[in-house]
N, CA, C and O atoms as a GROMACS GRO file, in nm:
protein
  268
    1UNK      N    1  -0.962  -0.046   1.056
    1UNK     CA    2  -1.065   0.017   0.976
    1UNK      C    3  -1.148  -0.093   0.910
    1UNK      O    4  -1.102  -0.188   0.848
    2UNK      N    5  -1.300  -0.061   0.935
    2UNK     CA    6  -1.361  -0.154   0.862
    2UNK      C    7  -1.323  -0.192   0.694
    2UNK      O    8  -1.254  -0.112   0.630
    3UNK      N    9  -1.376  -0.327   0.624
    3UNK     CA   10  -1.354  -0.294   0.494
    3UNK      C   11  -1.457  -0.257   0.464
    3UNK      O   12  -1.539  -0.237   0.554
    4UNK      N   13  -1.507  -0.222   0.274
    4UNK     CA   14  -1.582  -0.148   0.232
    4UNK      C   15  -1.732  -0.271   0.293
    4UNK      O   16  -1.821  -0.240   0.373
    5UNK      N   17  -1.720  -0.369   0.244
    5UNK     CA   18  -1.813  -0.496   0.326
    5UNK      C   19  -1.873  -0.466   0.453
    5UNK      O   20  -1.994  -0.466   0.477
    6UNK      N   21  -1.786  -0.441   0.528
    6UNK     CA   22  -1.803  -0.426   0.685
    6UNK      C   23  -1.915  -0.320   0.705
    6UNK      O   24  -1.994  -0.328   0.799
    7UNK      N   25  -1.920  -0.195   0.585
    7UNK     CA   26  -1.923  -0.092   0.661
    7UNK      C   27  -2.068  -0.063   0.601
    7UNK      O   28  -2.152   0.014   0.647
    8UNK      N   29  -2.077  -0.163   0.461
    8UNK     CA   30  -2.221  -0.179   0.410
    8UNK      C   31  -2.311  -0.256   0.425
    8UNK      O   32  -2.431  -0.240   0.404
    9UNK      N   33  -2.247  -0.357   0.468
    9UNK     CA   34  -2.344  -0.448   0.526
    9UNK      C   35  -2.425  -0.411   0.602
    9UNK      O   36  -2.404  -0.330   0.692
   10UNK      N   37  -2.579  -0.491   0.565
   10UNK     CA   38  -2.680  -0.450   0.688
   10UNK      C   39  -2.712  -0.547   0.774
   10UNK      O   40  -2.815  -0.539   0.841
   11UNK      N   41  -2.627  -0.653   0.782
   11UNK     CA   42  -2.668  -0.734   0.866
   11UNK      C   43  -2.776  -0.811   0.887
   11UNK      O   44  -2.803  -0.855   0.999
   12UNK      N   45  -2.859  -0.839   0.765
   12UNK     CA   46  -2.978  -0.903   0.729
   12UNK      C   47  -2.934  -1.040   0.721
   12UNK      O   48  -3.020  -1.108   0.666
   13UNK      N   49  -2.836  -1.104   0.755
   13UNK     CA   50  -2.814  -1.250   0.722
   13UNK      C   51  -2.833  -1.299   0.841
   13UNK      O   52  -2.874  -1.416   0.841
   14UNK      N   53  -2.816  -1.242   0.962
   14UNK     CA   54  -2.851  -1.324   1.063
   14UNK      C   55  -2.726  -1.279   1.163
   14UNK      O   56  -2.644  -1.204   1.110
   15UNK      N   57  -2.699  -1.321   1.321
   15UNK     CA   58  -2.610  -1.349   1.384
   15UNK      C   59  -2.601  -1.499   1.440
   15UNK      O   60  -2.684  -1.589   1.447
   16UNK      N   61  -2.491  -1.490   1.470
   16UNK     CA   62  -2.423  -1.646   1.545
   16UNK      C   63  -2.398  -1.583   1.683
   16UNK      O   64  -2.328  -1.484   1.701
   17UNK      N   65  -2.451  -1.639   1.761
   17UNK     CA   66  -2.461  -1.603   1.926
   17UNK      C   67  -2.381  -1.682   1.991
   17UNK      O   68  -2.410  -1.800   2.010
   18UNK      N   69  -2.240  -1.612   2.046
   18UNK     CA   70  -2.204  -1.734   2.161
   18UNK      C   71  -2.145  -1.667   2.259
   18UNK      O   72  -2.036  -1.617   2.234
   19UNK      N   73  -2.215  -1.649   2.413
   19UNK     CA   74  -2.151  -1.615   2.538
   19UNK      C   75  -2.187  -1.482   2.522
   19UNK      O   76  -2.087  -1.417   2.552
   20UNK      N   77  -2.285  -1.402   2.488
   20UNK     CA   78  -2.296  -1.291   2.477
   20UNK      C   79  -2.235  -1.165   2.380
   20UNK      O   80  -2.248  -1.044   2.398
   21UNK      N   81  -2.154  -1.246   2.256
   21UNK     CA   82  -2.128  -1.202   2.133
   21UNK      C   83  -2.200  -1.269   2.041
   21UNK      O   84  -2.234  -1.386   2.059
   22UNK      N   85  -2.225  -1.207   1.945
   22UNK     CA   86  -2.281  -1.198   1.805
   22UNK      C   87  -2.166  -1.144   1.662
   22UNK      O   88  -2.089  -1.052   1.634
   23UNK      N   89  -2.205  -1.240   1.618
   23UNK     CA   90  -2.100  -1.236   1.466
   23UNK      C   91  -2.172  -1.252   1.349
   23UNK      O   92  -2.214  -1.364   1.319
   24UNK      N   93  -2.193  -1.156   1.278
   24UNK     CA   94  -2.284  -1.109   1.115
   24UNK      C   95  -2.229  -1.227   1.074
   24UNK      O   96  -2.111  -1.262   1.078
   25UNK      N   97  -2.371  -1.311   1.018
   25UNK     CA   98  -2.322  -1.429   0.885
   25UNK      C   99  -2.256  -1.394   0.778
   25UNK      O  100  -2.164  -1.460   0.729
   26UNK      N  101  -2.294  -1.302   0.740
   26UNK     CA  102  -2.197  -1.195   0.601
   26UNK      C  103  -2.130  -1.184   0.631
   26UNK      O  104  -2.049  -1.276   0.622
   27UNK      N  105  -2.090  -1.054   0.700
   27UNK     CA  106  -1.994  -0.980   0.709
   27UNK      C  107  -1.864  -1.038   0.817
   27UNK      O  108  -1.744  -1.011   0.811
   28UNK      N  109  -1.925  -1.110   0.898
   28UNK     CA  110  -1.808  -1.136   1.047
   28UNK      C  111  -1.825  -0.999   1.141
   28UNK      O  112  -1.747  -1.028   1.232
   29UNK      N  113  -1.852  -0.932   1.159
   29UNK     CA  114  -1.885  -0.824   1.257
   29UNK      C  115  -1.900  -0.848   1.389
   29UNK      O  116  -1.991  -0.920   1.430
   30UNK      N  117  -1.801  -0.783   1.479
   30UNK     CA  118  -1.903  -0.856   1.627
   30UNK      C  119  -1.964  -0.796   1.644
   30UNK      O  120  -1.957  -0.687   1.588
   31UNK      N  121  -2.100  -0.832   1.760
   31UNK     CA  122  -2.141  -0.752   1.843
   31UNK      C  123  -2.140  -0.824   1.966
   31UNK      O  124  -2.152  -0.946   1.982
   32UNK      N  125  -2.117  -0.686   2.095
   32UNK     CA  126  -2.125  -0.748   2.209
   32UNK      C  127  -2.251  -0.725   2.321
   32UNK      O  128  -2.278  -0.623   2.384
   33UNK      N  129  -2.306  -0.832   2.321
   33UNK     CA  130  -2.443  -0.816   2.400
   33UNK      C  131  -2.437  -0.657   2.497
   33UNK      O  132  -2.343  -0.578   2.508
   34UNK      N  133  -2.561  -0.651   2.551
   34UNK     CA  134  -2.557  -0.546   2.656
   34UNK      C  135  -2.564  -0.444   2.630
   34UNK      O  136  -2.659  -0.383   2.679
   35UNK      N  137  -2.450  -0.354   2.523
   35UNK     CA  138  -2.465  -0.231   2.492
   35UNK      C  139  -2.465  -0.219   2.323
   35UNK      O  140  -2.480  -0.115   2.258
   36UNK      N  141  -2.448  -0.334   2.279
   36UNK     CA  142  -2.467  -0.308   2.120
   36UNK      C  143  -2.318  -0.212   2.041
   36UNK      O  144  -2.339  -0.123   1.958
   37UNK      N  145  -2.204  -0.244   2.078
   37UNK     CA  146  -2.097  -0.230   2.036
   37UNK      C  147  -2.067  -0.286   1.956
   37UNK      O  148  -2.095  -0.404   1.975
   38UNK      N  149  -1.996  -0.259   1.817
   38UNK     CA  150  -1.989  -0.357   1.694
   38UNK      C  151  -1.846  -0.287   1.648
   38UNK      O  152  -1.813  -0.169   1.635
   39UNK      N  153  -1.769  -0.427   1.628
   39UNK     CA  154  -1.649  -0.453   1.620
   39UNK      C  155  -1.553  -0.540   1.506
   39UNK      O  156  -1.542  -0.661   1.522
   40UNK      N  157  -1.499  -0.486   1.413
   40UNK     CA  158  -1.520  -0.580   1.284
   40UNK      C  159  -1.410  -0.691   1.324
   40UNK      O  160  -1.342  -0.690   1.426
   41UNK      N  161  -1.408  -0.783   1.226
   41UNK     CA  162  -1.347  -0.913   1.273
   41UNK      C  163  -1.208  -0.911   1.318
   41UNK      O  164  -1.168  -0.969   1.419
   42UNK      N  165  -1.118  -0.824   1.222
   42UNK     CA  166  -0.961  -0.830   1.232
   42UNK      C  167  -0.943  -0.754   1.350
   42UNK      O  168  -1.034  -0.679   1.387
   43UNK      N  169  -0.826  -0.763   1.422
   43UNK     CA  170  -0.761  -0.698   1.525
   43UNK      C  171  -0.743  -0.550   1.490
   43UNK      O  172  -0.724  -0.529   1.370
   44UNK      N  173  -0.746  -0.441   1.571
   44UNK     CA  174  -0.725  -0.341   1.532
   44UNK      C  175  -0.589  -0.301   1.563
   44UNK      O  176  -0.524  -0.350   1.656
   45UNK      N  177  -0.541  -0.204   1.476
   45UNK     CA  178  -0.421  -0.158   1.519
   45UNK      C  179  -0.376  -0.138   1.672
   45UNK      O  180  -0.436  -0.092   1.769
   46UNK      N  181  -0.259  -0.185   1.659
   46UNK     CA  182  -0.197  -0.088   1.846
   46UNK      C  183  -0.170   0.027   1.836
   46UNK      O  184  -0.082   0.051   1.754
   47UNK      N  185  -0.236   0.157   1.920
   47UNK     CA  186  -0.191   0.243   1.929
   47UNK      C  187  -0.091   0.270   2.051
   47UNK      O  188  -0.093   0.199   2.152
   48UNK      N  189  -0.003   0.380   2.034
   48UNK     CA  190   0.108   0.338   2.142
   48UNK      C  191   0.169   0.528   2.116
   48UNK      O  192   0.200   0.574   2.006
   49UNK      N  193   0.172   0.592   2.224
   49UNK     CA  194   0.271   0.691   2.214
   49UNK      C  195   0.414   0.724   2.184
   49UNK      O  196   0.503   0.664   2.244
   50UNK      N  197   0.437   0.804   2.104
   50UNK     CA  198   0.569   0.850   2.040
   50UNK      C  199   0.668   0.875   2.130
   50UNK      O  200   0.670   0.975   2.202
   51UNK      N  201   0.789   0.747   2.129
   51UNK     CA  202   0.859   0.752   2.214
   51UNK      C  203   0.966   0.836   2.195
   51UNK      O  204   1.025   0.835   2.087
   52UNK      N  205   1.018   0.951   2.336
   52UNK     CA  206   1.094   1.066   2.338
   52UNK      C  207   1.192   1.088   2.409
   52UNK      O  208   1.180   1.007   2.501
   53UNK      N  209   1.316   1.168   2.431
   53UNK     CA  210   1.388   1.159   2.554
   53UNK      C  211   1.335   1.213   2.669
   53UNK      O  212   1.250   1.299   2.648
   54UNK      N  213   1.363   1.184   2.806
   54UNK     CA  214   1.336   1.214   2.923
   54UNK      C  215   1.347   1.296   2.911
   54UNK      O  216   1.413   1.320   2.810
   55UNK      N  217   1.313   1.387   2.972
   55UNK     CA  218   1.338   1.523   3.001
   55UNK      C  219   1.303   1.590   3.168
   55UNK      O  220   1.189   1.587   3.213
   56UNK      N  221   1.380   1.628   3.218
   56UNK     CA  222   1.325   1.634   3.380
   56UNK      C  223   1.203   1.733   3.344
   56UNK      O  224   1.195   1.766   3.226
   57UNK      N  225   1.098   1.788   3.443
   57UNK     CA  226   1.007   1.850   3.442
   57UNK      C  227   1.072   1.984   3.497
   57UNK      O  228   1.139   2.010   3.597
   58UNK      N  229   1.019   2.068   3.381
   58UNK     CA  230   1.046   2.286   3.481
   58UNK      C  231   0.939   2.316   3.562
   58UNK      O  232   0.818   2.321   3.538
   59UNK      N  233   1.024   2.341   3.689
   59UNK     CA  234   0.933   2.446   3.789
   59UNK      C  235   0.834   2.550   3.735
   59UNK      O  236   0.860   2.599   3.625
   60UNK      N  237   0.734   2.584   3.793
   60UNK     CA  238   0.632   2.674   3.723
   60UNK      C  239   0.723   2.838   3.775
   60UNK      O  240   0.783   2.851   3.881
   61UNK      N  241   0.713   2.914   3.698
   61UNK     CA  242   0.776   3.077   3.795
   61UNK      C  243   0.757   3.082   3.890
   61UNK      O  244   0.856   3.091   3.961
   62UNK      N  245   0.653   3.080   3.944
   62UNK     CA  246   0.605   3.147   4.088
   62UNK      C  247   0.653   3.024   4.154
   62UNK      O  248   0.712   3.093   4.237
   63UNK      N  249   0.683   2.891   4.196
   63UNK     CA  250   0.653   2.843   4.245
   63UNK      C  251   0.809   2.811   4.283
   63UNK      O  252   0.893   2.775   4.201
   64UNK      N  253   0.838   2.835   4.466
   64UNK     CA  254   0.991   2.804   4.488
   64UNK      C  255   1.032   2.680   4.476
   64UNK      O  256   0.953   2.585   4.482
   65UNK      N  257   1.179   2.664   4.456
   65UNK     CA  258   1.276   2.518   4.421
   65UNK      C  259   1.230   2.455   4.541
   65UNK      O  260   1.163   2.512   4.627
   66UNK      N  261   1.277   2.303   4.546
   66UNK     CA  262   1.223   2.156   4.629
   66UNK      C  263   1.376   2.241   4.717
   66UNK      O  264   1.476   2.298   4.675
   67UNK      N  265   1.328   2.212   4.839
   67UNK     CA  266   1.495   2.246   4.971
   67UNK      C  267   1.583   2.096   4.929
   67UNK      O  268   1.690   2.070   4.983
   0.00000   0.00000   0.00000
């Protein structure tokens, strides 16, 4: 999550250009050339699914057992 900085900044200080990213003199913000995606400095969380027991999969009704 951006901080409160990140998210007010207007980016009037300028960027630092290298290889097709851009980084707010203020703030640290990226941006990435091409499509204008902006990305604040720190890593973002990992998201990762809630790990559960196996469970085999149920046949649908209609549909007959494997021979």
């Amino acid at each position: 999550m951006p901080s409160s900085e990140e998210r007010r900044c207007p980016h009037t200080a300028g960027w630092l250009e290298d290889g097709g990213v851009s980084q707010c003199r203020a703030c640290g913000v990226l941006r990435f050339a091409d499509y204008g995606a902006v990305r604040p400095p720190r890593a973002a969380a990992a998201l990762s699914a809630r790990s559960r027991p196996a469970t085999p999969a149920t046949p649908a009704p209609d549909t007959p057992a494997p021979p």
